[in-house]
C-alpha positions in Angstrom: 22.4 -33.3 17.9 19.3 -33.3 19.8 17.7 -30.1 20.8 18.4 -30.9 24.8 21.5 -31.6 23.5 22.1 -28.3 21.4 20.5 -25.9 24.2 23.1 -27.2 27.1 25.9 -26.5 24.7 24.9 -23.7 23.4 24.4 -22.7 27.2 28.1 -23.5 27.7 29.1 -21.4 24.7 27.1 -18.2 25.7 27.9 -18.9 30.0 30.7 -21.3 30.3 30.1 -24.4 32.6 28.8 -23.4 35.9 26.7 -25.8 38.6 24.6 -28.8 37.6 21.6 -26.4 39.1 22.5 -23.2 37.0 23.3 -25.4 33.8 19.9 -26.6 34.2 18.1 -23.6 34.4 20.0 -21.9 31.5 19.5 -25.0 28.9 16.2 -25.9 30.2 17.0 -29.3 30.6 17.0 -31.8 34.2 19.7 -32.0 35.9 20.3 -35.6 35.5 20.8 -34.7 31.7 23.5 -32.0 32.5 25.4 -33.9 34.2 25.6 -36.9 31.9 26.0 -35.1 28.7 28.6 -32.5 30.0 30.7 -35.6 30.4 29.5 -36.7 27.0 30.4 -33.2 25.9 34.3 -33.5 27.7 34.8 -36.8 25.8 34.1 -35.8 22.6 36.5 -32.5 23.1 33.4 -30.0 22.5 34.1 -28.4 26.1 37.2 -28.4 28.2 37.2 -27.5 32.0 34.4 -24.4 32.2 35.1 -23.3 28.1 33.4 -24.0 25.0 36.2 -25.7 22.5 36.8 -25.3 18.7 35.3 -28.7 18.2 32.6 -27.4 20.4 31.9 -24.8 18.0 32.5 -26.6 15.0 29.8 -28.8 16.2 27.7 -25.7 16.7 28.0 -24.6 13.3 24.9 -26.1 11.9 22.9 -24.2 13.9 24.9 -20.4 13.4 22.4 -17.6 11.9 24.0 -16.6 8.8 22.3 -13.2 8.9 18.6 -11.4 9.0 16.4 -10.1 6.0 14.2 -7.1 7.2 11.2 -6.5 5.1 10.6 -2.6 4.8 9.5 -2.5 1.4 5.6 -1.6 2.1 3.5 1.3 2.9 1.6 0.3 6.0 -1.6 2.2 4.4 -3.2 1.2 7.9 -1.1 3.1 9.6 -2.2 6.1 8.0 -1.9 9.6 8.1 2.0 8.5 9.9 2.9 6.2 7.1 2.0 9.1 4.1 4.6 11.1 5.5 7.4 8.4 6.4 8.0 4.4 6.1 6.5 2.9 9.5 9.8 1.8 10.4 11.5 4.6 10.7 9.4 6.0 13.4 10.8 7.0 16.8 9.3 4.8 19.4 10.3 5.2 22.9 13.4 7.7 21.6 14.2 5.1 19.1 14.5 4.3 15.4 12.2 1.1 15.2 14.6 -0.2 12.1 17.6 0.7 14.2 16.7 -0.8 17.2 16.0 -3.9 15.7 19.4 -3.6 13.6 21.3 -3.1 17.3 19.2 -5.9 18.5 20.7 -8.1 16.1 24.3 -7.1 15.9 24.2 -7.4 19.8 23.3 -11.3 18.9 26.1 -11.4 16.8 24.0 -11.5 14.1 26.8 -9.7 11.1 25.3 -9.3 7.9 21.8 -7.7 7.3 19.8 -7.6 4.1 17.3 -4.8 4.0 14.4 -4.7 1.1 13.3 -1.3 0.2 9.9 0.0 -1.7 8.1 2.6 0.0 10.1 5.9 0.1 13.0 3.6 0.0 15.5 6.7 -0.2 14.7 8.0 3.4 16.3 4.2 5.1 19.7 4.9 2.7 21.5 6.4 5.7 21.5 3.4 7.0 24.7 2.0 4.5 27.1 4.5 6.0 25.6 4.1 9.8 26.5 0.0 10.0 28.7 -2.0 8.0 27.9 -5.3 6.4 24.5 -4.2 5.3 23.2 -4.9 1.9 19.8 -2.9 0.6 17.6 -5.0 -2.2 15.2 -2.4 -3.8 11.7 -3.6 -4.5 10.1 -1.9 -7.5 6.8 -3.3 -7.3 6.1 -3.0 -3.4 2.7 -1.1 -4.7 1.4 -4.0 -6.2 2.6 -6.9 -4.8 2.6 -8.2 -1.2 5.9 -9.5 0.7 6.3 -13.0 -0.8 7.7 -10.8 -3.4 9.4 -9.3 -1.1 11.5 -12.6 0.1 11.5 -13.3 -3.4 13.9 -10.7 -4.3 16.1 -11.8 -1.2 15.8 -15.4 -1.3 19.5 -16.3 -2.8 20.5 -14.3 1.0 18.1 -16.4 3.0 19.8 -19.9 4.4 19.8 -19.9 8.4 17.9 -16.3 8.6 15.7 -13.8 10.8 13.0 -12.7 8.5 12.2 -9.3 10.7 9.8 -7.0 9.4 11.1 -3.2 10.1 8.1 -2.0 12.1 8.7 -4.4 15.3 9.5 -3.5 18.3 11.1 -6.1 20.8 10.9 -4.7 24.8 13.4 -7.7 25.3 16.1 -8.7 22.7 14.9 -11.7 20.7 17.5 -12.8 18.7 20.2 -15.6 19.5 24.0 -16.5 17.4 22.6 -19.6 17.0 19.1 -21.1 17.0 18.2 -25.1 16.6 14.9 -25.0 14.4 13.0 -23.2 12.1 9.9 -21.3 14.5 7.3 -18.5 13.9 7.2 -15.9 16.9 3.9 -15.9 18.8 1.9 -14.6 21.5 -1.2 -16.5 23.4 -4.3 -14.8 23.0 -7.3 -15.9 24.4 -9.8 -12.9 23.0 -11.2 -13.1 19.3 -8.8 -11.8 16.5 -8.6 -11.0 13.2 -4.5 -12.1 13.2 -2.8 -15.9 11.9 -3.4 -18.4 14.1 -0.9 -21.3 14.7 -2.2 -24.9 15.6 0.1 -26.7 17.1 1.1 -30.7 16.7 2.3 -33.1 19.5 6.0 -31.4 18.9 5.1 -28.0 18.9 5.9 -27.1 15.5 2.7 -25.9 13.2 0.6 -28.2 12.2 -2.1 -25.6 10.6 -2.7 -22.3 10.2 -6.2 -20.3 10.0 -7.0 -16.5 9.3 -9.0 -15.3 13.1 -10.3 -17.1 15.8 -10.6 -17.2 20.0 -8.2 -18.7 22.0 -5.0 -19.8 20.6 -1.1 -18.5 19.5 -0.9 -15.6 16.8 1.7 -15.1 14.7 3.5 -11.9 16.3 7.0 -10.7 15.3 9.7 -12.2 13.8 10.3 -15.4 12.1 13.9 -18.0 11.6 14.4 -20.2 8.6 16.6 -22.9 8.9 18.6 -24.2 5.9 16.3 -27.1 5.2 13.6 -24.8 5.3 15.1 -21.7 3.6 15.8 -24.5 0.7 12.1 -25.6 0.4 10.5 -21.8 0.5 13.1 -20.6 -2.1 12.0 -23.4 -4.2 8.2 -22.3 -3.7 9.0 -18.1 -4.4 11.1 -19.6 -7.3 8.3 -21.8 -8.7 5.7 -19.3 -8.5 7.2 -16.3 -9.4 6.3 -16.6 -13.4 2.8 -18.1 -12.3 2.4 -15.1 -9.5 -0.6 -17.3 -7.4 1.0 -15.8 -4.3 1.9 -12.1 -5.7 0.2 -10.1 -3.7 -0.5 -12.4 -0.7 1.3 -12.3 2.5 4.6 -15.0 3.0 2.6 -16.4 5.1 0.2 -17.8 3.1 2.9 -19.9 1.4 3.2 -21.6 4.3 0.0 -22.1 5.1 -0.5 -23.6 1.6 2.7 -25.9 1.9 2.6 -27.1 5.4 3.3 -30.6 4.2 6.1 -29.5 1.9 8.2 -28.3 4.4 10.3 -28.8 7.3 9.1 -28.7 10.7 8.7 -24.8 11.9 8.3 -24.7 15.5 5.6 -22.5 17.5 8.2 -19.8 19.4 5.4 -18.2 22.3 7.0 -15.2 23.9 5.2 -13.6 26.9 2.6 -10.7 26.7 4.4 -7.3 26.7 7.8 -8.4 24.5 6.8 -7.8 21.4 5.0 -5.3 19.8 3.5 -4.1 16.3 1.6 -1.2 15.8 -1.2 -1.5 13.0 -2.5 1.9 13.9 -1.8 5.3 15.2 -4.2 4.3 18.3 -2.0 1.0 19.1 0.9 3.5 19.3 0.2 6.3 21.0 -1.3 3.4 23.6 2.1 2.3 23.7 4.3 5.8 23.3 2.4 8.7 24.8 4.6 11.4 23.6 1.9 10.3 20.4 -0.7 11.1 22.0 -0.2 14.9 21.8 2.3 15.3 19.5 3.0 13.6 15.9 5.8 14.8 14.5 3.2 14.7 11.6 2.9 17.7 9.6 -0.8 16.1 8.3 -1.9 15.9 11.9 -0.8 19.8 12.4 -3.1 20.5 9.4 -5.9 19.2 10.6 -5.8 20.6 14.0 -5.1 23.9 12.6 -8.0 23.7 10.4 -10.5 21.9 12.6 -9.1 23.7 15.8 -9.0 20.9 17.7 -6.0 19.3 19.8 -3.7 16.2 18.1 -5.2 14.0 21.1 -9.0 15.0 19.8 -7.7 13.5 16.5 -8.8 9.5 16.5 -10.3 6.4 14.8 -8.0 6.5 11.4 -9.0 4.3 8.5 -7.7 4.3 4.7 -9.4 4.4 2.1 -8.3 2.7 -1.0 -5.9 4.8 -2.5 -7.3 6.9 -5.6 -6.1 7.1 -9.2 -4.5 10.4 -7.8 -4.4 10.2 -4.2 -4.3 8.7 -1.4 -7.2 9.5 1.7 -7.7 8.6 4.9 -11.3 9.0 7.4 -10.9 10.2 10.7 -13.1 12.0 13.5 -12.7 14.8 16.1 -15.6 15.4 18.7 -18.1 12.5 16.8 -17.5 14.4 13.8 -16.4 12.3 10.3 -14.0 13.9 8.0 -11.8 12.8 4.8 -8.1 14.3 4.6 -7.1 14.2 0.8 -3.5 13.5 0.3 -1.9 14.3 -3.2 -0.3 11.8 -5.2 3.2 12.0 -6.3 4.0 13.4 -9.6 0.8 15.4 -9.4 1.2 19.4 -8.9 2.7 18.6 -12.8 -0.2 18.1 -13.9 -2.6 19.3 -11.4 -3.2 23.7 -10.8 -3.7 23.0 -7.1 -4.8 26.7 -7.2 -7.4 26.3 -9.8 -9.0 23.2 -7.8 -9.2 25.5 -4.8 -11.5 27.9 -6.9 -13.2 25.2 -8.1 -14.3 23.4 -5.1 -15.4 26.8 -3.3 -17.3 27.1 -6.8 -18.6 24.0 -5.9 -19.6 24.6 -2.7 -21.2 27.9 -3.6 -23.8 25.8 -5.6 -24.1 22.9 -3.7 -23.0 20.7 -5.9 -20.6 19.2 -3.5 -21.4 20.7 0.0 -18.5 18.4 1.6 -15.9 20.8 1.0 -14.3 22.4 4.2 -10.7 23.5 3.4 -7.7 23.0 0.8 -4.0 24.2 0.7 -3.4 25.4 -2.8 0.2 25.1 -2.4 0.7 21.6 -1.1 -3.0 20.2 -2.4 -3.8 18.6 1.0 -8.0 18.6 1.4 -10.4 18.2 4.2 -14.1 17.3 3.5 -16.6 15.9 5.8 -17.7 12.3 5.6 -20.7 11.3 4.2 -22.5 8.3 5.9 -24.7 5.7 3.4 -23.3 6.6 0.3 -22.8 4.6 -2.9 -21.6 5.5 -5.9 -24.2 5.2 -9.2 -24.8 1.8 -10.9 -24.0 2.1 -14.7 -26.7 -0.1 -15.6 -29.4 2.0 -14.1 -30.8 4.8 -16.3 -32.3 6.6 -13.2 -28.8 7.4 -11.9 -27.8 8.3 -15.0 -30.6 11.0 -14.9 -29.8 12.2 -11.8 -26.4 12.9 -12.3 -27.1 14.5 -15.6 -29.5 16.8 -13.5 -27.1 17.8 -11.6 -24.0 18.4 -14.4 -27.2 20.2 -16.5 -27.7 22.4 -13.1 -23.7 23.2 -13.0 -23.3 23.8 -17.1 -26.5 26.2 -16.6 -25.6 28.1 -14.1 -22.4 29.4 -16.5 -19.8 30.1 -13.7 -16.6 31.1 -15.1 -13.3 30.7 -14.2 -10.2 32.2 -15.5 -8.1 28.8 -17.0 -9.5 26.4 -18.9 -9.0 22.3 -19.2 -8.4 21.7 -22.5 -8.3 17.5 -23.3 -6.5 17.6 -26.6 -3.9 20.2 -25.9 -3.5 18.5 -22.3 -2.6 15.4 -23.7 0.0 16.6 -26.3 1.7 18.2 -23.5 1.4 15.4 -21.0 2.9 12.8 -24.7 5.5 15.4 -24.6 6.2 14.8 -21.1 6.5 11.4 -21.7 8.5 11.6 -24.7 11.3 13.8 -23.6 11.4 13.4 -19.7 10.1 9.9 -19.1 10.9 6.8 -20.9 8.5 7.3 -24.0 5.6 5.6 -24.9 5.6 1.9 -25.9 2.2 1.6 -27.2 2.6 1.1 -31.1 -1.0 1.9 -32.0 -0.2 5.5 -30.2 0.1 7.3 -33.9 -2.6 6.2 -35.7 -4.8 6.4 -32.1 -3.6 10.1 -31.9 -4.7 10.9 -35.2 -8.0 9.6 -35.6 -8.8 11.5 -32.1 -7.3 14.5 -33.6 -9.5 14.2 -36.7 -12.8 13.9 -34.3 -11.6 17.1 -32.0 -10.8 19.1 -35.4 -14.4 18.5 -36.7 -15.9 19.6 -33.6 -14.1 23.3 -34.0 -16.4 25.8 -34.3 -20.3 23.6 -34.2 -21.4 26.4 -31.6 -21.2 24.0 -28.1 -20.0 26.9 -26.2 -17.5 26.1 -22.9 -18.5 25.8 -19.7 -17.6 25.3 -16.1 -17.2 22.0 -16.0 -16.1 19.0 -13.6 -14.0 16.8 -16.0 -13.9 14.2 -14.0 -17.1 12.3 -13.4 -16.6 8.7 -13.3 -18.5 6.7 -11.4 -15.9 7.0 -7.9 -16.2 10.6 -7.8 -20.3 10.4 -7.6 -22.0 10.1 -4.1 -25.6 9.2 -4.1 -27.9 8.9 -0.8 -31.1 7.4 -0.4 -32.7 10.7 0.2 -31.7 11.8 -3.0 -28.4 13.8 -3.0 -26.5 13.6 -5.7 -23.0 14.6 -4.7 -19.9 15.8 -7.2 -16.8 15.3 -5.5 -13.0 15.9 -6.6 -12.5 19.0 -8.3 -8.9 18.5 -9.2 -9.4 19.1 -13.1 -12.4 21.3 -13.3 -12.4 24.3 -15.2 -14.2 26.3 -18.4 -14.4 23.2 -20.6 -16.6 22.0 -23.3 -19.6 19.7 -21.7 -19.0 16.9 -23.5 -15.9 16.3 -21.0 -18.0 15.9 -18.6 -20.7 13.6 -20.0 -17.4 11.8 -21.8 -15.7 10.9 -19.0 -18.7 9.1 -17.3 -19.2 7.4 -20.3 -15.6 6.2 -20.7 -16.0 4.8 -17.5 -18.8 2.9 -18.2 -17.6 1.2 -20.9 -21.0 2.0 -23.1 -21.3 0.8 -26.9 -22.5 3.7 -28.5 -26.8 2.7 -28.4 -26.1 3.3 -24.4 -24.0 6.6 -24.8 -26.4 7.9 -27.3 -29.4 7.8 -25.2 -27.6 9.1 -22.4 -26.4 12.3 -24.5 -29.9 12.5 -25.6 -31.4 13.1 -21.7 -28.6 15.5 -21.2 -29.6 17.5 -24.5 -33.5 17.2 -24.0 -35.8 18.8 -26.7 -32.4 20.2 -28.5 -30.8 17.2 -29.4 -29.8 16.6 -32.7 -27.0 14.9 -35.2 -24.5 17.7 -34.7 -25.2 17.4 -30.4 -24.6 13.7 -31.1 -21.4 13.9 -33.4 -20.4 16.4 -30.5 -20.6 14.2 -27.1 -19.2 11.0 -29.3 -16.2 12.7 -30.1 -15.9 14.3 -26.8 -16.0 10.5 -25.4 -12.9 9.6 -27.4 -11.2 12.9 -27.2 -11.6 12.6 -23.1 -11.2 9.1 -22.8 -7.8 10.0 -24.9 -6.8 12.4 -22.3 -7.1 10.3 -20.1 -5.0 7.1 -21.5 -2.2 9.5 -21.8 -2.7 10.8 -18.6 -2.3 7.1 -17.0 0.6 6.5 -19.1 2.1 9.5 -17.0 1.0 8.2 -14.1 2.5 5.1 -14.5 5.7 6.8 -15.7 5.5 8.3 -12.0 5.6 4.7 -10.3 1.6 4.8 -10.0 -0.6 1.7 -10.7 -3.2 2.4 -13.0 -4.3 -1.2 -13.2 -7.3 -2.5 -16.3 -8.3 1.3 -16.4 -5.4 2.3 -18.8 -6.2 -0.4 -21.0 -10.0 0.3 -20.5 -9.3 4.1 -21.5 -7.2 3.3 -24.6 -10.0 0.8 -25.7 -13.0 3.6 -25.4 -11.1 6.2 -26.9 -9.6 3.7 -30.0 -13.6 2.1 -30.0 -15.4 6.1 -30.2 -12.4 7.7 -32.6 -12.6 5.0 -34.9 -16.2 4.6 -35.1 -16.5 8.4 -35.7 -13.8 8.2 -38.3 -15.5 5.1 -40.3 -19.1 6.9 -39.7 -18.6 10.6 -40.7 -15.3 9.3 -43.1 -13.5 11.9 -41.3 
C-alpha cells in the first residue's frame, strides 16, 4: 500500500467517506486521487457505501500500533531541585499528571497496552497499575548508570509497531494515531542555534543524518514510532551490544545516528511551534505553567526562601552539580547572589550524625576554615553554602598544594576544638561490615578477612604511641578542597568531622591520591615539621590504611544502598590492602 494510498483509507476508517473535497483535505491527497482510488478501494471490498469494511481493516492491519513504551526510568538531574524530590513526570502541569496525560492521550488513540520502565523513585508511578488496565511496569535497576538505550533494552521484546514516549512530554494537541504508515522521529523547525539533535533530511523526508547542535534546521522534540521493520533492526543493535555496552550510557538516539544505513527508513514527523513541549529546567516551566513561578510544591524551594528570605519567584538560574559520593547539589541565585543547596543521599542519616555535622560546620565557620557555610537542618541534613567563583580543587602532583592544605588541617588540629562524639575509623567500619552482613546482602569480596586483619594489626599497634585526638575533618580528598588564586584554601563538607586522630585527616587525602609510600612519607613529614620521627611515620601510614579501610567498607554500604561508587571502591580497597600490607611485612606486625 502506498502512503497516499494508506492516509485516504485510513481517512475513511477514522471519518467515513464524505465529498471528494473533504476526503482530500483529511488524507492530504488531490482530489483526482480520491476519486480514483475510492473506486479502487470499492472493488477490492476495503469500503462499502460511506463505511470502512473488514477487509478494509484487515488491509489496515500492517500499519496498527501495537502499543507505546514510556521511558521514566531517569532522574532528570537538570531539572533540579523539582526532580530531587519527585520523577519529572509526575509533575502537575497545567492541572495535570504529565505521565497521565500522556497515558489518556494514547488510550484516546486507541492505543491499548502500555509498557512503562521505571528507575528513579520508581515506587511513587506504582499507582498507576490499579488506575488503567493493560499496563505493564519493566523496572530498571541501573537507570543511575546507564542512559536510555538501556532503557529500550529492557523493553525491546514489547517493542514491534510502538510509541517510544518519554514521561516528561507534554503534547498541547494529541499526537498519537491507531494506526501510522512509517517509522518517524517527532520534530520542530528551529531556526536559532541549539544545543538539541538535529535531523537532515533526504529527498523523501526520512533522516538521512543526524548531528549534535547547529542553526537552522528540524530538532528531535517529543515522541518517536517504530515500525516492525524497524523495531526488528534496533532490537537486533540493543541485543548485539548489550554484553559489549559501546552505547550504555548514551542516549537511543545515538544508535541511530550510528546505524543510519542499517535501518529502515524513519521519516522526519515536523509538528508546529507550540504542540509539543519538554521542560529541561525549572525556568522552561514556570515559562510555560505560571502557577511555578510562585509556588513549587517543592519543599527544597520552601527551604531556601525561608532561609534566604526571599520569594520562590526570586529563586532562578538552577544548575546540577555532579552528584557527590554522598549527595546530590544543585547552584542557584537570588538577587545576583550564588549559593549551593546540599541534598542528602539516600541511606545516609545511618551513617551520618546530621547533628554532629551541624556543630561541625559552625565550628568550621568560627575559624574560617570554611567561611561558605550559611545554614543546615540537622534533622533532614539539607545545607545552604554560598558559591565560590574560580575555584579548583588541589593538583596531587603539586607539593605546594599539598603544603597549603596541610597549613591549614595544622591550623584546625592546633587550635584543639572539641566536640562531644568522636569518628572512630576502625570501630566505624565493624559496625558499617555488620550492617552489611546482617541487613544487606553481605560482602562478596574474598580478600575481606585477611584485609580486615592486617588493618586491625596496624590500628592495634598504634594504641597508646601518644598522637592525641583532635578535631578533625575526615574527609579531605581532593573534591572537598577549594583553592583560589588569591590564596584561600577552603575545607568544605563536614559530614564526618569530629575528635579524631590526625592521621584521618592526612589519610584520607592520601588515599585519594593514590601515593606509593616515598610520596606519603614526605607529605607526613611537612605536616609533622621539626617533630617527625619513625613512630609519627608508622603513625600516619597506618592511619592511611586504617582510613582508606573505612572507607572501602563504607562504599560497600553505599553500594548496598543502590549508590555508584564507581573505580573509587576498588581504588580504596587497593590503598588500604597496599599501606596494611606494607606495614605488616615492614614492622612484621
Amino acid at each position: 500500500m502506498t502512503r497516499n494510498e494508506f492516509n485516504l483509507l485510513y481517512a475513511v476508517k477514522k471519518h467515513g467517506v464524505q465529498s471528494h473535497r473533504k476526503m482530500k483535505e483529511l488524507a492530504g491527497v488531490s482530489t483526482g486521487f480520491v476519486s480514483q482510488t475510492l473506486r479502487s478501494f470499492s472493488e477490492k471490498g476495503w469500503i462499502d457505501g460511506k463505511e470502512i469494511t473488514e477487509k478494509g481493516l484487515l488491509a489496515l492491519q500492517p500499519y496498527k500500533v501495537d502499543n507505546a513504551v514510556i521511558m521514566a526510568a531517569g532522574m532528570s538531574s537538570r531539572f533540579v531541585p523539582i526532580s530531587l524530590e519527585k520523577p519529572k513526570g509526575l509533575l502537575v502541569v497545567k492541572n495535570e499528571v504529565l505521565i497521565e496525560r500522556q497515558i489518556e492521550q494514547l488510550r484516546e488513540a486507541g492505543i491499548g497496552q502500555i509498557v512503562i520502565v521505571l528507575g528513579y523513585k520508581k515506587e511513587a508511578f506504582f499507582y498507576l497499575e490499579s488506575k488503567y488496565d493493560d499496563l505493564k511496569i519493566i523496572i530498571n535497576p541501573e537507570y543511575n548508570t546507564k542512559n536510555n538505550t538501556h532503557t529500550l533494552y529492557l523493553a525491546h521484546k514489547y517493542i514491534r509497531n510502538s510509541y517510544i514516549c518519554s514521561s516528561d512530554d507534554f503534547f498541547d494537541v494529541n499526537p498519537f494515531e491507531e494506526y501510522v504508515y512509517q517509522s518517524y522521529y517527532a520534530a520542530v523547525h528551529v531556526t536559532e542555534k541549539t544545543n538539541e539533535w538535529y535531523m537532515i533530511p533526504d529527498a523523501k523526508g526520512n533522516i538521512a543524518k543526524v548531528r549534535k547542535s547547529g542553526v537552522e534546521g528540524d530538532v528531535m522534540l517529543g515522541h518517536v514510532y517504530w515500525d516492525h521493520a524497524f523495531s526488528a533492526k534496533m532490537a537486533e543493535l540493543l541485543n548485539a551490544d548489550y554484553s559489549v555496552g559501546n552505547y550504555a550510557d548514551t542516549l537511543w538516539e545515538q544508535v541511530l545516528a550510528d546505524h543510519l544505513k542499517e535501518l529502515p527508513p524513519m521519516e522526519i514527523k515536523v509538528y508546529p511551534a507550540g504542540t509539543i513541549f519538554e521542560f529541561d529546567s525549572l525556568e522552561e516551566l514556570r515559562r510555560f505553567d505560571s502557577k511555578y513561578v510562585n509556588h513549587t510544591h517543592s519543599r527544597i524551594m520552601r527551604n531556601i526562601s525561608k532561609i534566604l528570605n526571599c520569594k520562590e519567584s526570586d529563586i532562578i538560574n538552577f544548575k546540577a552539580i555532579k552528584e557527590g559520593l554522598t549527595n546530590t547539589s544543585f547552584v542557584f541565585e537570588v538577587k545576583g547572589v550564588k549559593y549551593v543547596y546540599r541534598h542528602p543521599g539516600d541511606g545516609t542519616e545511618a551513617i551520618i550524625s546530621r547533628k554532629h555535622e551541624k556543630k561541625a560546620l559552625e565550628l568550621a565557620k568560627l575559624i574560617g576554615v570554611d567561611p561558605t557555610y550559611i545554614y543546615m537542618d540537622e534533622n533532614e541534613g539539607w545545607k545552604i553554602s554560598f558559591f565560590v567563583e574560580g575555584i579548583r580543587v588541589p593538583s596531587y602532583d603539586s607539593f605546594e598544594d599539598s603544603k597549603r592544605l596541610l597549613a591549614v588541617l595544622r591550623n584546625l588540629h592546633e587550635r584543639r576544638l572539641h566536640v562531644d562524639w568522636e569518628f572512630l575509623p576502625w570501630e566505624e567500619a565493624c559496625k558499617i561490615e555488620e550492617i552489611l552482613r546482617n541487613e544487606k546482602d553481605g560482602i562478596q569480596d574474598s580478600e575481606f578477612d585477611r584485609l580486615k586483619e592486617d588493618v586491625e594489626k596496624c590500628y592495634r599497634k598504634c594504641a597508646g604511641d601518644g598522637v592525641e585526638m583532635r578535631f578533625c575533618h575526615c574527609d579531605t580528598y581532593g573534591p572537598n578542597w577549594m583553592m583560589t588564586d588569591d590564596g584561600q584554601t577552603i575545607l568544605i563538607d563536614w559530614e564526618y568531622a569530629g575528635n579524631a586522630d590526625p592521621g584521618c585527616d592526612l589519610g584520607a587525602y592520601i588515599m585519594d591520591a593514590m601515593w606509593d609510600v616515598p610520596e606519603t612519607e614526605k607529605f607526613i613529614a611537612e605536616y609533622c615539621g621539626a617533630e617527625y620521627n619513625e613512630a609519627l611515620r608508622f603513625h600516619y601510614l597506618a592511619y592511611t590504611a586504617i582510613i582508606s579501610y573505612y572507607w572501602y567498607v563504607w562504599a560497600l554500604y553505599r553500594e548496598a544502598c543502590g549508590a555508584v561508587m564507581g573505580e573509587s571502591l576498588y581504588n580504596w580497597h587497593v590503598m588500604a590492602k597496599k599501606y596494611s600490607r606494607y606495614l605488616v611485612e615492614e614492622y612484621r606486625l
